[in-house]
C-alpha positions in Angstrom: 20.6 -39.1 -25.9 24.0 -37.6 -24.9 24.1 -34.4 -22.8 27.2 -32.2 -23.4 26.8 -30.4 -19.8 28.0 -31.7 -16.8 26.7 -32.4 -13.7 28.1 -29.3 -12.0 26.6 -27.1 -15.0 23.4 -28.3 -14.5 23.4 -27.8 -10.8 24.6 -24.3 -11.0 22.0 -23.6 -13.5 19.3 -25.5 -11.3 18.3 -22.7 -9.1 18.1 -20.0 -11.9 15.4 -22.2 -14.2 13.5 -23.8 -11.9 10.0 -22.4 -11.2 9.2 -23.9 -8.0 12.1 -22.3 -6.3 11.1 -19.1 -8.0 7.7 -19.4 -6.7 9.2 -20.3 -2.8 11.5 -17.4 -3.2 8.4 -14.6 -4.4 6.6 -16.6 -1.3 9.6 -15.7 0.8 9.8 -12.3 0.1 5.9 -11.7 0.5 6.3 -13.0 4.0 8.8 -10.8 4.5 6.7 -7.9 3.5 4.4 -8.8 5.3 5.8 -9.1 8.7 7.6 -5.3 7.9 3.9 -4.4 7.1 2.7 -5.5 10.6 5.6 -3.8 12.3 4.1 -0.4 11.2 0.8 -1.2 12.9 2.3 0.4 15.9 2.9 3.9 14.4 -0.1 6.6 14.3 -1.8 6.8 11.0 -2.3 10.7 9.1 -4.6 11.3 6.6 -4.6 14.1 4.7 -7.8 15.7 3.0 -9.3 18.0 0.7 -13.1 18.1 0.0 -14.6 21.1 -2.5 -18.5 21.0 -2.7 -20.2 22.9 -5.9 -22.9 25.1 -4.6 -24.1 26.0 -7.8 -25.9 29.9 -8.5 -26.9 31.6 -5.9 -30.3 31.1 -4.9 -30.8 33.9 -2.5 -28.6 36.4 -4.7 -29.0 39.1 -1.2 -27.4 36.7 1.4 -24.1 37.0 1.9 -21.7 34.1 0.1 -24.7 32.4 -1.1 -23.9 30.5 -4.3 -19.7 30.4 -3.1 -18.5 27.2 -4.0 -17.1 25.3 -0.6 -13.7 23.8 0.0 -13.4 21.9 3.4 -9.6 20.4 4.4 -9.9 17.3 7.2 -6.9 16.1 8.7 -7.1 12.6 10.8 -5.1 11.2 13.2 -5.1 7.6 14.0 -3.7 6.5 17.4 -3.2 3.3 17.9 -3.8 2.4 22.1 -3.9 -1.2 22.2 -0.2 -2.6 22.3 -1.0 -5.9 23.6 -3.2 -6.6 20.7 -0.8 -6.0 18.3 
């Protein structure tokens, strides 16, 4: 079997069609990720909220905003106090 490519070709083409060093570099950069991830531990966490609750007809048509559909908004703050365990 003769090859037309030399060996410098098929070194320079190694890294690009290889599948293992695909796979170590995605590995790579989910480790990365990762340890960026874990740096944000230290910063509070919001959460934003908005809640409606259907109250359907009025039951008591008299009573005042009986039968009003409800629409509650929660913000949450998440501080985070223990730096050594981080």
């Amino acid at each position: 079997m003769l090859i037309s490519v030399t060996d410098e070709e098929l070194f320079k083409q190694f890294p690009e069609n290889n599948p293992q060093l695909k796979r170590y570099d995605h590995l790579e950069a989910r480790e990365r990720a990762g340890i960026e991830l874990a740096k944000k531990e230290y910063y509070p966490d919001l959460t934003f909220g908005i809640e409606d609750i259907v109250t359907g007809p009025a039951v008591i048509p008299n009573t005042a905003n009986s039968g009003k559909d409800v629409i509650i908004a929660s913000v949450t703050i998440n501080i985070p106090f223990w730096w050594e365990r981080r």
